[in-house]
KEZALO-684366 format. One record per residue: residue in three letters; x, y, z of N, C-alpha, C in turn. Coordinates in steps of 0.2 Angstrom, whole numbers, plus 5000, padded with zeros to 4 digits. Layout:
% residues N
ALAXYZXYZXYZ...
This chain:
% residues 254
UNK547259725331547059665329546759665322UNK546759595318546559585312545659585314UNK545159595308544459585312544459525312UNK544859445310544559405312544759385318UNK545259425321545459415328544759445333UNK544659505331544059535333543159505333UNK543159465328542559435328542759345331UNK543359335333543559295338543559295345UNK543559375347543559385354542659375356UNK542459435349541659415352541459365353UNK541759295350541359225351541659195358UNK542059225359542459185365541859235369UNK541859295369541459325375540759315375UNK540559315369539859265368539659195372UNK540259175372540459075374540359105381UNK540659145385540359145392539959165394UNK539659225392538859225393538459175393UNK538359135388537959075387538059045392UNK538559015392538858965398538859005406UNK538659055405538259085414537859075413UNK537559095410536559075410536458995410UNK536858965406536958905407536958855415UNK537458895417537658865424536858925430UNK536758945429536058975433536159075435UNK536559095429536859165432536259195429UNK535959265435535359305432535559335425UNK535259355420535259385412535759445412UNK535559485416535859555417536659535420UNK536659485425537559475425537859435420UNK537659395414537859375408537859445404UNK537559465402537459535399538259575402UNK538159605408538659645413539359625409UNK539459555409540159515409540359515402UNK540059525398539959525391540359595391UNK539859645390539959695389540559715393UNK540659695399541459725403541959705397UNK542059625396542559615393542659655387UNK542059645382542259685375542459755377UNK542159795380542559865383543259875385UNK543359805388544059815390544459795384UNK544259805379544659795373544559835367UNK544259895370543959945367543659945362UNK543259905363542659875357542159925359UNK541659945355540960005357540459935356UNK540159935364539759875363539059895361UNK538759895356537959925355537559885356UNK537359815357537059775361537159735365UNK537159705369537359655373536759625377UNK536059545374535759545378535659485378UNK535459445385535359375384534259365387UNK534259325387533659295390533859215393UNK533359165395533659115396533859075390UNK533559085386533559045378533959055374UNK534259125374534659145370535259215372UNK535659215368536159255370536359315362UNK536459385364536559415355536959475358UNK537559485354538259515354538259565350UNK538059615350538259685344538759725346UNK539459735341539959775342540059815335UNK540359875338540759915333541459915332UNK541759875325542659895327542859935325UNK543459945328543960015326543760045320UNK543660025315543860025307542860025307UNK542360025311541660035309541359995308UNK541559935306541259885306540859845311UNK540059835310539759785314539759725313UNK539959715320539759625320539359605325UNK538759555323538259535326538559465328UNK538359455334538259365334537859345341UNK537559295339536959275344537059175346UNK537059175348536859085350536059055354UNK536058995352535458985358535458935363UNK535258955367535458915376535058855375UNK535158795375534558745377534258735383UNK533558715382533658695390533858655395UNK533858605389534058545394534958545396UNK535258605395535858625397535958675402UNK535358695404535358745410535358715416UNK535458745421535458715427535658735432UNK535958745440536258775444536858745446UNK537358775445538258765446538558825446UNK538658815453538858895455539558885456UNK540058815457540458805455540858845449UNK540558825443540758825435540558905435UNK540058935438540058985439540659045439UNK540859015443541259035449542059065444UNK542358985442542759015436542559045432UNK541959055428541959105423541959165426UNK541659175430541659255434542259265435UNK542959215438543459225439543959245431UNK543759225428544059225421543759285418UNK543259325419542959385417543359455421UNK543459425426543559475430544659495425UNK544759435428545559425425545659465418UNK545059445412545159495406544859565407UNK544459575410544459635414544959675415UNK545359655420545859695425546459695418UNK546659665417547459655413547259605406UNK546859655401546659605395547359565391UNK547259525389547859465388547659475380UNK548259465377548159435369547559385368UNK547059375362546559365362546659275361UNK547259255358547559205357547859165366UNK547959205369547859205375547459195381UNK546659205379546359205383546259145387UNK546059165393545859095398545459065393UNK545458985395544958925391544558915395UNK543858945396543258925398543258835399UNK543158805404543058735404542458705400UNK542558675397542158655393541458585398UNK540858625396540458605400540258525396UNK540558465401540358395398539758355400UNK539458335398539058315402538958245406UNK539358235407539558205414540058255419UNK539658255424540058305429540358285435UNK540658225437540658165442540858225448UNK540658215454540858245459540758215465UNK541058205469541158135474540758185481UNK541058245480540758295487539958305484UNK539658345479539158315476538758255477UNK538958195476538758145477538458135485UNK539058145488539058145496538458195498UNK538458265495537758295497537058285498UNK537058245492536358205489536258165494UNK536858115495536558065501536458085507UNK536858125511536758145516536258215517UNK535958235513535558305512534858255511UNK534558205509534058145508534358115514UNK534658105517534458075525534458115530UNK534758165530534758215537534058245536UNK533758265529532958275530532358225531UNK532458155530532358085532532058115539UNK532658115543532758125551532458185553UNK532658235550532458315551531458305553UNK531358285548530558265549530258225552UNK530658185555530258145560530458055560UNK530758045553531057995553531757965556UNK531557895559532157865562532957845559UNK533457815562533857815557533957775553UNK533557725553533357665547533057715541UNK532657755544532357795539532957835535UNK533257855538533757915534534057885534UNK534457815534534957765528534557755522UNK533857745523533557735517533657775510UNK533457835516533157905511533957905507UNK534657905512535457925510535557855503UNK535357815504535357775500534957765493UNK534457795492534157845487534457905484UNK534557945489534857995487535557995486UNK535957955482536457915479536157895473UNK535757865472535557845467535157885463UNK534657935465534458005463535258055458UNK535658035461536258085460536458045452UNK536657985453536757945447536057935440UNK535457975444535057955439535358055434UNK535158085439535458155437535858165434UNK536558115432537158115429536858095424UNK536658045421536158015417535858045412UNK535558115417535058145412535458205408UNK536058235413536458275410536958245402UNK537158175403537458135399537058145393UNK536258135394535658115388535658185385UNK535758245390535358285388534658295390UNK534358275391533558265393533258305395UNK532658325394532158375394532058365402UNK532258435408532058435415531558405417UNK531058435414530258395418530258325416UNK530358305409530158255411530558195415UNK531158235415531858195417531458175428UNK531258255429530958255434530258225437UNK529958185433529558155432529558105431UNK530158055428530257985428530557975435UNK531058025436531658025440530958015450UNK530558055450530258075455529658005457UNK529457975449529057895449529657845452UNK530157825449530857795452530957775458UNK531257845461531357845468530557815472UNK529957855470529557845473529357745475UNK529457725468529357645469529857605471UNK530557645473531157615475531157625483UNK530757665485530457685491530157625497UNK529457635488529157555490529457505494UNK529957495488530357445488530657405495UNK530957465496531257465503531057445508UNK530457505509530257475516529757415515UNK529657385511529257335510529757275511UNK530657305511530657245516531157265520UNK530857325524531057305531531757385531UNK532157395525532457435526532157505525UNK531957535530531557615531530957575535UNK530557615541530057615545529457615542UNK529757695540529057755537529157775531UNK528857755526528957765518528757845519UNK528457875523528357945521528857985522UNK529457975526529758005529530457985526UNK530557905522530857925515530857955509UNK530057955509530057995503530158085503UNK529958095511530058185510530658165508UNK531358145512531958145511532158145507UNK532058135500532158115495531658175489UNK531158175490530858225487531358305489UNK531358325494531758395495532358405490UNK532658325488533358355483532958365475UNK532358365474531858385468531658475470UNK531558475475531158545476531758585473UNK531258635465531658695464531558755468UNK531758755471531658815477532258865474UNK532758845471533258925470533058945465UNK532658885459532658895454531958955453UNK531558945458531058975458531159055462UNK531459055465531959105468532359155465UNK532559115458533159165453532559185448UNK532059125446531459165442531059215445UNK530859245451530459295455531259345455UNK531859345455532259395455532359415450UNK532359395443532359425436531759455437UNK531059465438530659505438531159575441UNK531459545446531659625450532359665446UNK532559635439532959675435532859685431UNK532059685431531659695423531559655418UNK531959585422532059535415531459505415UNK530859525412530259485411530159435409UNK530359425403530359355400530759315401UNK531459335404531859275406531459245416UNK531259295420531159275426530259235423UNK529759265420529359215416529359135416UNK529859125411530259075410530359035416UNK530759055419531059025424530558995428UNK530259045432529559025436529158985433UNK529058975427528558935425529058865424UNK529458845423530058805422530058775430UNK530058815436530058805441529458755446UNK528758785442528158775444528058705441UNK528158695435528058625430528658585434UNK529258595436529558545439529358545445UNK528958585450528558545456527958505456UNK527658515449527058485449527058395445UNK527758405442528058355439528258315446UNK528458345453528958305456528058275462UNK527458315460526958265465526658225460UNK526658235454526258175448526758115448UNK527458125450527858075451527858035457UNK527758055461527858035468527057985470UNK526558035467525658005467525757955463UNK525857955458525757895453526057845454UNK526857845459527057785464526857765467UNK526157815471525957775479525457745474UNK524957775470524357745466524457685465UNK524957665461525257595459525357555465UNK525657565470525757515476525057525480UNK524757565478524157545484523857625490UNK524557665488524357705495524957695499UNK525057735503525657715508525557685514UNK526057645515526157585518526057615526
């Protein structure tokens, strides 16, 4: 291959890294996936490392020549989609096993920022009302909560479309529901405003996110599991300042 075809594979395998860590893949399996693929095309990979924030690709070509390239992760691009995951692991693994022409290569789907998904959708609502219920609320209660949790989902398209910064996104997004809560039971459609609002708070809790940041400590990845957990922390603390500052303004709960 010509080196511009070689400094074309490193961007294409740089393009997936970024986009796992993107989609919620630990550092070290961006890293792993990286470095598989350029091996498989007998590249000498001299570095290969990501963090959450950033991604950087050091090879040696045939001919000796180094090529470095690096990218930066946003955050407000990151997120959990084990889905979109899914195919790129499947497309690493594919250049892995039987490396294709570079020209060739699988096309990473292109992450847009609207992601419509109908099963999605239906999660939200019915995951906001089955814990409505789970908690002690009735089923007025959890049509309420399912009916929030539809429009929590649409707010979340929103923020992916804008781009928007997580916390704050989860702090207007977490005020919102809680005064649309109000709203509801104020006339009559929900029982127990509290037992809407757990229902609805739960599709807020980062629990995996907070989860994937305590496991990057267990692969050494300190700065990136740091990150994370602290990322984690601020979006729970963002989801009771949203939630308070709705009951405050109404009074307290009803």
């Amino acid at each position: 291959m010509t080196r511009k075809e070689w400094e074309a594979l490193v961007e294409y395998t740089l393009n997936i890294g970024r986009q796992m860590i993107e989609c919620g893949a630990e550092a070290w399996r961006a890293e792993n996936t990286m470095a598989r693929i350029l091996r498989a095309y007998g590249l000498e990979v001299l570095d290969a490392h990501s963090i959450a924030t950033q991604a950087v690709v050091t090879v040696r070509m045939p001919d000796g020549y180094h090529y470095t390239s690096t990218c930066m992760i946003l955050p407000e691009k990151t997120g959990t989609n084990l889905g979109r995951l899914e195919l790129l692991n499947a497309a690493a693994r594919h250049i892995c096993e039987d490396p294709p022409p570079v020209e060739e290569l699988p096309v990473c789907l292109d992450a847009s920022g609207l992601r419509w998904s109908w099963s999605e959708a239906v999660g939200y609502i019915l995951g906001a009302g089955a814990f409505a219920v789970f908690f002690g609320g009735n089923l007025l209660d959890g049509l309420a909560a399912a009916f929030l949790g539809g429009l929590i989902y649409l707010m979340g398209q929103v923020r992916r479309f804008h781009q928007q910064n997580r916390i704050i996104y989860t702090l207007v997004a977490c005020f919102l529901s809680g005064v649309l809560a109000r709203l509801c039971a104020g006339i009559g459609f929900g029982t127990h405003l509290d037992m809407v609002m757990i229902g609805d708070i739960m599709l807020f809790i980062p629990g995996l996110a907070l989860v994937n940041g305590v496991r990057e400590f267990f692969y050494s990845d300190i700065l990136t599991g740091i990150y994370r957990t602290i990322e984690a922390v601020l979006g729970a603390g963002a989801i009771a300042v949203g939630y308070a500052v709705s009951l405050m303004i109404g009074g307290g709960v009803l």
